[in-house]
The first five atom37 places (N, CA, C, CB, O) and aatype in JSON, in Angstrom:
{
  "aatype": [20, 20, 20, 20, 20, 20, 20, 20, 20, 20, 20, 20, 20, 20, 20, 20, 20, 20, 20, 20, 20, 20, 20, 20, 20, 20, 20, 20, 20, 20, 20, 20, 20, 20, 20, 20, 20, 20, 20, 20, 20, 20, 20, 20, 20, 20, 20, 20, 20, 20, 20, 20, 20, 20, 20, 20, 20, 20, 20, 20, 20, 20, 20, 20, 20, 20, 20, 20, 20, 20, 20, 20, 20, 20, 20, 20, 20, 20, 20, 20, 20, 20, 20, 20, 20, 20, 20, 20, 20, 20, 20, 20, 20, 20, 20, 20],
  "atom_mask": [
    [1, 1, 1, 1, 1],
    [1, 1, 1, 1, 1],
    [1, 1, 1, 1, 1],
    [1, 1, 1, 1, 1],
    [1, 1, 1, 1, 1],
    [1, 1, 1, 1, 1],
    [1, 1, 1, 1, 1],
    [1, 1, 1, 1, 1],
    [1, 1, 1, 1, 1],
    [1, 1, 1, 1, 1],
    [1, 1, 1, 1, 1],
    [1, 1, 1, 1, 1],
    [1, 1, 1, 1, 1],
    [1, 1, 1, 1, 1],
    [1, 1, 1, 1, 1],
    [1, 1, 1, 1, 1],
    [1, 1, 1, 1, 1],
    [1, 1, 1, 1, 1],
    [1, 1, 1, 1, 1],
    [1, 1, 1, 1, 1],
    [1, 1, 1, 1, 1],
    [1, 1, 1, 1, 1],
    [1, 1, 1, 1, 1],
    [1, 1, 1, 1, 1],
    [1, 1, 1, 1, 1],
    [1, 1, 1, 1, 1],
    [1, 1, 1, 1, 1],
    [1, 1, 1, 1, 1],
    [1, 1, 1, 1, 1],
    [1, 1, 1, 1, 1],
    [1, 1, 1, 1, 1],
    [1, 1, 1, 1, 1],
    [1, 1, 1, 1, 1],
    [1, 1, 1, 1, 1],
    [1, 1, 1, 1, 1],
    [1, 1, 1, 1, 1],
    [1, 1, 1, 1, 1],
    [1, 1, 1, 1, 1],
    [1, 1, 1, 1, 1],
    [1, 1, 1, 1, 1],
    [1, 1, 1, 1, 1],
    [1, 1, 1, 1, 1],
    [1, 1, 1, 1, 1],
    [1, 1, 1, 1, 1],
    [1, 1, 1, 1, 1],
    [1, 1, 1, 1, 1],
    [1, 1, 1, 1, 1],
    [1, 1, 1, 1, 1],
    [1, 1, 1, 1, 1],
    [1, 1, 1, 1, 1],
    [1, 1, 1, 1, 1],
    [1, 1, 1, 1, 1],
    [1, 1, 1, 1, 1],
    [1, 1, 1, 1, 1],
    [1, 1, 1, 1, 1],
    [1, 1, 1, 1, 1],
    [1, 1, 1, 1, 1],
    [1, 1, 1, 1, 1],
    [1, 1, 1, 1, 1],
    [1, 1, 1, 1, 1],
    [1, 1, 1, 1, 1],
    [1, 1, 1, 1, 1],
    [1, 1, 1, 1, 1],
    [1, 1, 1, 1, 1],
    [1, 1, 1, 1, 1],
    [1, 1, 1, 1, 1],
    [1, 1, 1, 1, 1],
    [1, 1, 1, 1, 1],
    [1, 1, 1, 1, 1],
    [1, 1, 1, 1, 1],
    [1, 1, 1, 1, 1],
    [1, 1, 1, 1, 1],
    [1, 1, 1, 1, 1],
    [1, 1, 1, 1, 1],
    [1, 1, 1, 1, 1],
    [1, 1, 1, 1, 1],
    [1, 1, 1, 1, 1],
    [1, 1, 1, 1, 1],
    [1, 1, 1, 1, 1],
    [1, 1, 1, 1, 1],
    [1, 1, 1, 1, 1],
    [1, 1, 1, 1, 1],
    [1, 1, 1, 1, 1],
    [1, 1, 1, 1, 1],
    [1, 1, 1, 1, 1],
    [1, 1, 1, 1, 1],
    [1, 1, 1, 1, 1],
    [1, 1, 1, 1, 1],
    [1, 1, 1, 1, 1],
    [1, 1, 1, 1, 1],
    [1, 1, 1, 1, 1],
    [1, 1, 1, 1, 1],
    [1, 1, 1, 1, 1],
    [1, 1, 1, 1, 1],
    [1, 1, 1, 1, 1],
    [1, 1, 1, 1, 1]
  ],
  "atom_positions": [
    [[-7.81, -21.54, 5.27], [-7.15, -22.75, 5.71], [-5.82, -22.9, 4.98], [-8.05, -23.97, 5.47], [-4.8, -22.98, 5.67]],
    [[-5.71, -22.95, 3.44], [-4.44, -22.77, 3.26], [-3.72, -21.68, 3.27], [-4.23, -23.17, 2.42], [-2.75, -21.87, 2.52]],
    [[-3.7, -20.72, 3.7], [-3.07, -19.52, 4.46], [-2.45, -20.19, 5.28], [-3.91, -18.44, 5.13], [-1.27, -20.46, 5.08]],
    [[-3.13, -20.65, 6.45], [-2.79, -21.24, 7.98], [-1.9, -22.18, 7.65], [-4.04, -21.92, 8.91], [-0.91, -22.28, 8.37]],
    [[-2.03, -23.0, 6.61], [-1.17, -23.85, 6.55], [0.54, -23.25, 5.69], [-2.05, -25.02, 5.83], [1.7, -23.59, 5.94]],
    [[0.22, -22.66, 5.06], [1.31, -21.64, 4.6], [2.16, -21.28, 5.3], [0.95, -20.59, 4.23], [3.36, -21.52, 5.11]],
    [[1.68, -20.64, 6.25], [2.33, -20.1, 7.24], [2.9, -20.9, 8.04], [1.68, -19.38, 7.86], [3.97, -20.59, 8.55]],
    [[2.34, -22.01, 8.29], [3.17, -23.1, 9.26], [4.19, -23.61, 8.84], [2.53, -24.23, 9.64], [5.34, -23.78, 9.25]],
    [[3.51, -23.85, 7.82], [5.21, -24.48, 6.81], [6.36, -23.15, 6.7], [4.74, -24.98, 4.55], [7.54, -23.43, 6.53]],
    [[6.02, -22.03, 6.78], [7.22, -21.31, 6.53], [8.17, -20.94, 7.76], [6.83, -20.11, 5.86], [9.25, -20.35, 7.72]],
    [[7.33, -21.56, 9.12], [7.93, -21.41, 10.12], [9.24, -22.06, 9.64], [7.22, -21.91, 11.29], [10.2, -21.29, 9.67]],
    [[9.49, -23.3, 9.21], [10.53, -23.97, 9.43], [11.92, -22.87, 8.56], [10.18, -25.65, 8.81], [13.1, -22.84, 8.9]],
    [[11.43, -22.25, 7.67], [12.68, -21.54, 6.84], [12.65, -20.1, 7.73], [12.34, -21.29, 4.83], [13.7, -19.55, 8.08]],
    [[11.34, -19.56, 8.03], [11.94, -18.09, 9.0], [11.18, -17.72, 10.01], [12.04, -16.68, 8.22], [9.97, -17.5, 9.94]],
    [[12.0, -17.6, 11.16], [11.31, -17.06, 12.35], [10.15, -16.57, 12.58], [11.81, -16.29, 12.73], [9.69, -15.57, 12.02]],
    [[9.63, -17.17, 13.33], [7.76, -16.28, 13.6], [7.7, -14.91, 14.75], [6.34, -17.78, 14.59], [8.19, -15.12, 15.86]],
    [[7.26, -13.88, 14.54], [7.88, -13.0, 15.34], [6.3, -12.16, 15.1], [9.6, -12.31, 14.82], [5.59, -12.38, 14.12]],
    [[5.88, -10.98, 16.43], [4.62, -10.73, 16.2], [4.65, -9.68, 14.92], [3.93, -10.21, 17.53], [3.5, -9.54, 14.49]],
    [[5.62, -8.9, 14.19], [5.14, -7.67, 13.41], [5.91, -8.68, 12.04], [5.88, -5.7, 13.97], [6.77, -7.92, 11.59]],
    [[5.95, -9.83, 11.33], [6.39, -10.37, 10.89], [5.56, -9.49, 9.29], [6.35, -11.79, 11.55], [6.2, -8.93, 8.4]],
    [[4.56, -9.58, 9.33], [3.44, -9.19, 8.33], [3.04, -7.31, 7.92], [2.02, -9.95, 9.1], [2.13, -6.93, 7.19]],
    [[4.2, -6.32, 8.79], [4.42, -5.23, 9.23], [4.75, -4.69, 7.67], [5.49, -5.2, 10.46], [3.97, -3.76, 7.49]],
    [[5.28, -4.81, 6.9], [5.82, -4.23, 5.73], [4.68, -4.55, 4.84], [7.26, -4.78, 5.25], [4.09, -3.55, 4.43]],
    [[4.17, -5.78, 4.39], [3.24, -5.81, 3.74], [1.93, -5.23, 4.26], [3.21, -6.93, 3.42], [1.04, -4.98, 3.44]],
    [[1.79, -5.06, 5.21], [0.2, -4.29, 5.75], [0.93, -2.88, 5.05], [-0.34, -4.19, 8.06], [0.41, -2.29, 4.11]],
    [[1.96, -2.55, 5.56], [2.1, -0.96, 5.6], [2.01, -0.92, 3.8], [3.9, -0.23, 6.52], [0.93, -0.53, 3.37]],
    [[2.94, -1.26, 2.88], [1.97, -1.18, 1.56], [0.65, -1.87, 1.08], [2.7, -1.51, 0.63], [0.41, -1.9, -0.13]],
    [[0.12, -2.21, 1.62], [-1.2, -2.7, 1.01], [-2.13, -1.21, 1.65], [-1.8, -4.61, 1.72], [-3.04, -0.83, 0.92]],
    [[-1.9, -0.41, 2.95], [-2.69, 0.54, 3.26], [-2.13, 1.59, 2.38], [-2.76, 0.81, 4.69], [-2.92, 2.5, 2.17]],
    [[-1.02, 1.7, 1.85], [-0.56, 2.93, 0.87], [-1.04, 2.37, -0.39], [1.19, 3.33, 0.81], [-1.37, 3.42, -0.93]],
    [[-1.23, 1.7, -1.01], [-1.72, 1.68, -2.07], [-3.24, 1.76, -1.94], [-1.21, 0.65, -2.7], [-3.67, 2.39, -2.91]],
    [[-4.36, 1.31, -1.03], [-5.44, 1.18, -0.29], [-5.82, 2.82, -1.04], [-5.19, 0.84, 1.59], [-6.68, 3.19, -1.84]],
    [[-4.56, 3.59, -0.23], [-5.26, 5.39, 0.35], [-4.41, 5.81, -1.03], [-4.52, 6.47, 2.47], [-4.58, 7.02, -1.08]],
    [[-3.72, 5.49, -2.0], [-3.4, 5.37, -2.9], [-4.73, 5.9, -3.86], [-2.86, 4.13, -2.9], [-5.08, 7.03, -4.18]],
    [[-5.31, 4.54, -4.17], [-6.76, 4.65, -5.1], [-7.81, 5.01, -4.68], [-7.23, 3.59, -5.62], [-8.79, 5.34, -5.35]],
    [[-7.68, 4.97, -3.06], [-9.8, 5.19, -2.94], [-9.85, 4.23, -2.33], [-11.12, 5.07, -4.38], [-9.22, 3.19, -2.53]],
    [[-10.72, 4.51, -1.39], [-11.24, 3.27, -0.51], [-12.44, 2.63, -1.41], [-11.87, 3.81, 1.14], [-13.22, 3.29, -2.09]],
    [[-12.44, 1.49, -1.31], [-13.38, 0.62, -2.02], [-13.35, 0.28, -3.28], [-14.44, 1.01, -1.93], [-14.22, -0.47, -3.71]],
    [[-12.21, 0.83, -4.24], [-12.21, 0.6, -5.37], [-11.04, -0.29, -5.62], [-12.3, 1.72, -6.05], [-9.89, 0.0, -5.29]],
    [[-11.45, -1.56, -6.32], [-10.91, -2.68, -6.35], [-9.44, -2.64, -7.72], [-12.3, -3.76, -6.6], [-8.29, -3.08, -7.77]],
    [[-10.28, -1.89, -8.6], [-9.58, -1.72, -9.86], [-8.54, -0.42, -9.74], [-10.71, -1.53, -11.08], [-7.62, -0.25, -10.53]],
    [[-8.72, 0.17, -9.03], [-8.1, 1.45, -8.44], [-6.37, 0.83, -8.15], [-9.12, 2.03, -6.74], [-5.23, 1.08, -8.54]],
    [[-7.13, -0.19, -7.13], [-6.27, -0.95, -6.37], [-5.04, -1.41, -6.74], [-6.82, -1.87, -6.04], [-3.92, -1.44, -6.24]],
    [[-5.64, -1.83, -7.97], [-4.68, -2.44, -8.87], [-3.62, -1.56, -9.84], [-5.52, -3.25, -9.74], [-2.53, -1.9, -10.31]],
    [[-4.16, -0.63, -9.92], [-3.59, 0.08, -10.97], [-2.41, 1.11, -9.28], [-5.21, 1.21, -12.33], [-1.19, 1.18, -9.16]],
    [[-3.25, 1.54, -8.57], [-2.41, 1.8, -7.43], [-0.94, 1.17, -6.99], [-3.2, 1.52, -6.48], [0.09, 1.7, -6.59]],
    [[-1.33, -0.31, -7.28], [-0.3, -1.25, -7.03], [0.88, -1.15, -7.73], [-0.71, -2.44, -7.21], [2.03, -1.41, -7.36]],
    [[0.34, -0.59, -9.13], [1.62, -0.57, -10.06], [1.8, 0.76, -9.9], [1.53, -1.05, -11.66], [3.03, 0.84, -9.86]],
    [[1.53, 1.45, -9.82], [2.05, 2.62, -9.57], [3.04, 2.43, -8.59], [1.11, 3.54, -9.23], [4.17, 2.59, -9.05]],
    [[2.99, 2.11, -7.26], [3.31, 2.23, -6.54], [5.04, 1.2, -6.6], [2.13, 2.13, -5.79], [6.19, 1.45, -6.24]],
    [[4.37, 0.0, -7.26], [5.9, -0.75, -7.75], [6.51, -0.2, -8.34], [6.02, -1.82, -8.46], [7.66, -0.04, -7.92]],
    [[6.19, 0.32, -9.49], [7.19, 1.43, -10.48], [7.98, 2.53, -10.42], [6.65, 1.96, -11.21], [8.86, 2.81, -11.23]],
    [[7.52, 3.48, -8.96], [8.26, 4.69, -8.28], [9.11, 3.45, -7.0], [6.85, 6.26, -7.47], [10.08, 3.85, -6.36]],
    [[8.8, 2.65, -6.9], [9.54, 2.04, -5.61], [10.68, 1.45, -6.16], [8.71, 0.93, -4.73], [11.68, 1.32, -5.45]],
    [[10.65, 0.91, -7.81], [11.58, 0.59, -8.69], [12.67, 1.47, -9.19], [10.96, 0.22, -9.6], [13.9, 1.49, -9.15]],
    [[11.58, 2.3, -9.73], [13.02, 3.35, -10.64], [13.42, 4.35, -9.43], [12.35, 4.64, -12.4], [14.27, 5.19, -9.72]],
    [[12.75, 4.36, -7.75], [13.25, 5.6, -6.67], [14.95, 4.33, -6.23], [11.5, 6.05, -4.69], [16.07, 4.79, -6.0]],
    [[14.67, 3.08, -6.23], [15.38, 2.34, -5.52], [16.53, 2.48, -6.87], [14.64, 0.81, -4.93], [17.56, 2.92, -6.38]],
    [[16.7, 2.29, -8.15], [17.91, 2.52, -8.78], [18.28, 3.84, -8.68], [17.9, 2.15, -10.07], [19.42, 4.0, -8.24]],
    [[17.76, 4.69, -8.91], [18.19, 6.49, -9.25], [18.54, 6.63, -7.21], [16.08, 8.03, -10.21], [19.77, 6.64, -7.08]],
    [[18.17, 6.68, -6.44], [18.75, 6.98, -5.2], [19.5, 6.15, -4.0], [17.86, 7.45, -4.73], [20.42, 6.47, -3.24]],
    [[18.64, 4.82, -4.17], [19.35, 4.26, -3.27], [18.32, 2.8, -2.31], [19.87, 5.67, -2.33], [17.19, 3.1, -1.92]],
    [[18.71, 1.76, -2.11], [17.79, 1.4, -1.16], [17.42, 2.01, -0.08], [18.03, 0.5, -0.79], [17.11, 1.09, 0.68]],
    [[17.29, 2.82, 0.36], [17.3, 3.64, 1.67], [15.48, 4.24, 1.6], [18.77, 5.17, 1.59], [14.57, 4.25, 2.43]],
    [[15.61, 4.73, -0.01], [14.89, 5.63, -0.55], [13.09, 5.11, -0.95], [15.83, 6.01, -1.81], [12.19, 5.83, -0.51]],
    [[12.85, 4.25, -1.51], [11.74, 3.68, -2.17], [10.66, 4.26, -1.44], [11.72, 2.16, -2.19], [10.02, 5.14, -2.02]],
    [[10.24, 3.82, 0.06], [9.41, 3.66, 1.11], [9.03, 5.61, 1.11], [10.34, 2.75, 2.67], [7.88, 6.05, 1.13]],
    [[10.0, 6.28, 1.1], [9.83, 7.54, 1.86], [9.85, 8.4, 0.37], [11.2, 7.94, 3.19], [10.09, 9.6, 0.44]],
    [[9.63, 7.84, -0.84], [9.35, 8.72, -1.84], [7.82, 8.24, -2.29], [10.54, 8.65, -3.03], [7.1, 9.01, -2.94]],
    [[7.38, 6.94, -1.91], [6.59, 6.58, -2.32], [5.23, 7.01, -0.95], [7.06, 5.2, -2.81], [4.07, 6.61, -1.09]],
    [[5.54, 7.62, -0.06], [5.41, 8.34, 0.7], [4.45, 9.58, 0.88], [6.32, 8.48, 0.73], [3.3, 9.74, 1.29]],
    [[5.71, 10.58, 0.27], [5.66, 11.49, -0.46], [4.6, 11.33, -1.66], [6.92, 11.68, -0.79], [3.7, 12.17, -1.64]],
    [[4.56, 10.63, -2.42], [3.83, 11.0, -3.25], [1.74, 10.6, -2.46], [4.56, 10.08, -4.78], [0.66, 11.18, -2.58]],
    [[2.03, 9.85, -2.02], [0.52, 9.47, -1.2], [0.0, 10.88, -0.12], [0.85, 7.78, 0.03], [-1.13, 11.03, 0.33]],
    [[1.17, 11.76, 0.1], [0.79, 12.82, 0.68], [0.8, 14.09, -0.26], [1.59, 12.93, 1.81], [0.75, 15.28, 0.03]],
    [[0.85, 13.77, -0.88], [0.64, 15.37, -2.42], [-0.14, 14.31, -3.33], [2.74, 16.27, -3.65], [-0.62, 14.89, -4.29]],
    [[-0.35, 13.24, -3.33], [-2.35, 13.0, -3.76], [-3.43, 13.11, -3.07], [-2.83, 11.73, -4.08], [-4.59, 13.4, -3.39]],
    [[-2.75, 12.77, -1.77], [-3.78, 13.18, -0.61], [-4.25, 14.98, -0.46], [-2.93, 12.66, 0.93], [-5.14, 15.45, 0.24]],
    [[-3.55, 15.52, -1.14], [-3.26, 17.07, -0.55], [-4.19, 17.65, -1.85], [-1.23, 17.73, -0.44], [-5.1, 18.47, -1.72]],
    [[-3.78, 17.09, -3.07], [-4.48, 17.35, -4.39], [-6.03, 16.32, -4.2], [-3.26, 16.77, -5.89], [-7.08, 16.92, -4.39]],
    [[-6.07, 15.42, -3.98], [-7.39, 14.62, -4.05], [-7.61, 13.83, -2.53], [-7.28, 13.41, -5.42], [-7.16, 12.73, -2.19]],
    [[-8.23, 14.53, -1.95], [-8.74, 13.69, -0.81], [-9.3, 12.21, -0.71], [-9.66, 14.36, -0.38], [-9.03, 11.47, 0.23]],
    [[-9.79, 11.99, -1.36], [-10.75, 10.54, -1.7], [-9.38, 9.7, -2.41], [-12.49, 10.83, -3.14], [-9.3, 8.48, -2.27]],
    [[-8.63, 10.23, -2.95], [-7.58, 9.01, -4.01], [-7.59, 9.57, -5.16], [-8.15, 7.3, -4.34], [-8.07, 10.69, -5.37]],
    [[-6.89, 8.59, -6.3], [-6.73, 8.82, -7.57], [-8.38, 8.03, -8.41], [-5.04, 8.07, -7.99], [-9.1, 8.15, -9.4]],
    [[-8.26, 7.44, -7.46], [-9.67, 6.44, -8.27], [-10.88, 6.61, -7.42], [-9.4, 4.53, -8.34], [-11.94, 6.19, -7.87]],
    [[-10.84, 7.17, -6.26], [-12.16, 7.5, -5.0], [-12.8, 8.32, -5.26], [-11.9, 7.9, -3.64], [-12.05, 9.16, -5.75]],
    [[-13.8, 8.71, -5.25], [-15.45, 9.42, -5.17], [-15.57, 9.86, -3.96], [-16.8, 8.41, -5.41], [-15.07, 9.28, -3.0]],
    [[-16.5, 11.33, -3.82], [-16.26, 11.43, -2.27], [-17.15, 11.17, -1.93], [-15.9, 12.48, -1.58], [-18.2, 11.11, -2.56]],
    [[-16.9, 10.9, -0.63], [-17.74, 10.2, 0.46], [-18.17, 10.96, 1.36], [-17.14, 9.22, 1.15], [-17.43, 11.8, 1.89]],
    [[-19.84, 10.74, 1.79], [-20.75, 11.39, 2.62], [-20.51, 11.25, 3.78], [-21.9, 11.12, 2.47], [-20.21, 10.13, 4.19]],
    [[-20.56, 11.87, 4.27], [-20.4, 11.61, 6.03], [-21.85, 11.42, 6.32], [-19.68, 13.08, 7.12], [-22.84, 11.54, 5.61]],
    [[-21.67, 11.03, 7.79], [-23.21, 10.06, 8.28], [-24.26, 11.29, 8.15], [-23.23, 9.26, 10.31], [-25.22, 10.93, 7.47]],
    [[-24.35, 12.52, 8.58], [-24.94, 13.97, 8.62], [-25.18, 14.56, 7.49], [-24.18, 14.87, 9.25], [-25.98, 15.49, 7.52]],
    [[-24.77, 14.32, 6.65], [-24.59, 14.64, 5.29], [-25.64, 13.84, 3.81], [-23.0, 14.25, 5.2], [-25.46, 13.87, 2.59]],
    [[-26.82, 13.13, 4.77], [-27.35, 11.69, 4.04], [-28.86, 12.75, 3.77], [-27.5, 9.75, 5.36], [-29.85, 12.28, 3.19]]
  ]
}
């Protein structure tokens, strides 16, 4: 409920538009596949990770840059650790 109401009130300072919430989904799923699915504390530590290369990529190259290095690195953890930095692997349904 106060979400809903959040949001109403912010209509008045910025436009409501349908992909408004598009940037924050897209990092909350990179940090998500970041740590591991299901791990909460992962999450967190994911998070900073992920602020800290989006920080020092955005002074050393450029605003352009942050998104597509931070990227990069979720696809050479993915490549080195399937499950995440903080994930356990997971059984498939056949596999029980």
């Amino acid at each position: 409920m106060l979400g809903g109401i959040a949001g109403a009130s912010m209509l008045s300072i910025l436009p409501a538009s349908p992909y408004m919430g598009a940037a924050p989904n897209n990092y909350a799923w990179l940090v998500v596949m970041l740590a591991g699915l299901g791990n909460i504390g992962g999450a967190v530590v994911g998070g900073f990770i992920i602020g800290m290369v989006e920080a020092v990529s955005f002074q050393f190259f450029g605003a352009g840059w942050p998104y597509v290095i931070s990227i990069c690195i979720l696809i050479i953890v993915m490549v080195i650790k399937p499950s995440g930095l903080f994930g356990t692997s997971v059984k498939g349904y056949w596999e029980s």
